[in-house]
C-alpha positions, 0 to 999 in steps of 0.5 A: 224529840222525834219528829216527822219531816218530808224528804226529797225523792233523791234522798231517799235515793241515796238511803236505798242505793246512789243518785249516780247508777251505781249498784249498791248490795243490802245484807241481812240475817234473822230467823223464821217462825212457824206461828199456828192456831193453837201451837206454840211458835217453833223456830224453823230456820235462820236466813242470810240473803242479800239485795243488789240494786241500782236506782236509774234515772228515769228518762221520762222525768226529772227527780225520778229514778227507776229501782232494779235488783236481784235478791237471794235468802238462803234457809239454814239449819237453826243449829248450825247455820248450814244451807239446807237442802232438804228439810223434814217436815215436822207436821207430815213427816215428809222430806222435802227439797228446799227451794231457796228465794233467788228472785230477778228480777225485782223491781220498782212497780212506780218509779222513786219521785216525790217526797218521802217521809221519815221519822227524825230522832236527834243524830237519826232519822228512820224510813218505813215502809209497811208493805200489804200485799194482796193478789191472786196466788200464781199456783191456785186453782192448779190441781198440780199445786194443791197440796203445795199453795192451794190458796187462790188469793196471796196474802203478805205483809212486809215491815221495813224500816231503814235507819240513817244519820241525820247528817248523813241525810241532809248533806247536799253533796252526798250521792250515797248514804254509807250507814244504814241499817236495815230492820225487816218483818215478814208474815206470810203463808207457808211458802210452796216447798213446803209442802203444807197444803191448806194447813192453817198457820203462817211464817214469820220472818225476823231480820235485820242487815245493813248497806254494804260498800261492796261484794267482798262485805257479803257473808262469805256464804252468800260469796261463795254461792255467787261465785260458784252458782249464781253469778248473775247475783254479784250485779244488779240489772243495767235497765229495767227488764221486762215482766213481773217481778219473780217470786217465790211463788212464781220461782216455784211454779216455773221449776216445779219439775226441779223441785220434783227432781229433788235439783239443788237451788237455786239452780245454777246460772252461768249470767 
């Protein structure tokens, strides 16, 4: 029998990272569908990425804690599972440089507080989270970006849902849940790289992961791209920094001469 029960903010703490400041890494895998009026669905790419995290304590309030973290997706090809760096559109004909997700900050617009609830099912109890996002497109109403998101308004919907043992969950001395498993749904616009203009159709991202103990669990891809590229990603930010949060879309615009350049991304970092 499943049930619905509320769950203190510290709880969901403990799912989503530590009660105690310690960074917690997230790893997932799945696939990318192209999904158009008219089309059958073609599977674009694979994905691997990866989330580091800390949740802090807020300092303005018991019982609340502030979300940090980094993230990365890497597009591979759907045979191989290799990192692509360009890709043929198969609409255009045009190849183009892939500008893979390497976003940090991303954090927490409210602060973890309250309750939280989830569905409690015997020895499991699941988290979700339906995520419709809604904002003005950063690269709209620019002529430089017409051909690449013209649209003024973003639009997004992100499904997640985080799988944890009930008794895991309800132990009282526990500051870190160990087993979760991740489930995540993503539909979407074409992102800019693209380059799809005002193309009818939208991506659909299918994928699924877990917590990890540590670095050395990462897939030894999201490892070695760490390690050589990007080492700022092996550690979630030690406070809140300040600005928006980075997006793809945001990504884009501020390395669109990268992009034209035909540079490999992520571009590298040396923090």
């Amino acid at each position: 029998m499943t049930t619905k029960e509320m769950f203190e903010a510290r709880d969901w703490v403990k799912v989503r990272n530590t009660t105690t400041g310690e960074q917690a890494f997230l790893t997932w895998s799945g696939k990318v569908y192209a999904f158009s009026p008219g089309e059958p669905k073609i599977h674009l790419f694979n994905i691997v990425g990866m989330n580091v995290s800390r949740c802090l304590d807020n300092p303005d309030k018991e019982e609340s804690w502030n979300f940090v973290s980094r993230e990365l997706t890497y597009y591979l090809d759907p045979e191989t599972d290799e990192i692509l760096h360009s890709w043929k559109n198969p609409w255009t004909g045009e190849t183009v440089p892939v500008m893979h997700v390497a976003n940090s900050p991303v954090q927490g617009r409210q602060p973890f507080e309250g309750q939280y609830g989830a569905k409690v099912n015997g020895d499991f109890t699941t988290f979700a989270f339906d995520l419709f996002t809604s904002y003005p497109n950063p690269l709209g109403n620019d002529e430089r970006f017409v051909e690449y998101s013209p649209q003024s308004l973003y639009q997004a919907v992100e499904l997640f849902k985080l799988t944890v043992p009930t008794g895991e969950l309800r132990n009282p001395e526990s500051t870190s849940i160990a087993n979760v498993i991740l489930g995540w749904d993503r539909l979407g616009p074409w992102v800019p790289w693209m380059k799809m203009g005002d193309r009818a159709g939208q991506l659909i991202y299918s994928a699924s992961g877990r917590k990890l103990t540590g670095f050395e669990e990462l897939p030894e891809l999201l490892q070695e791209q760490i390690k050589t590229r990007i080492p700022a990603y092996r550690h979630a930010p030690e406070a809140r920094i300040e600005g928006d949060n980075v997006t793809s879309w945001r990504y884009f615009k501020r390395h669109f001469e990268a992009y034209l350049a035909g540079k490999e991304f992520p571009l590298m970092d040396m923090g």
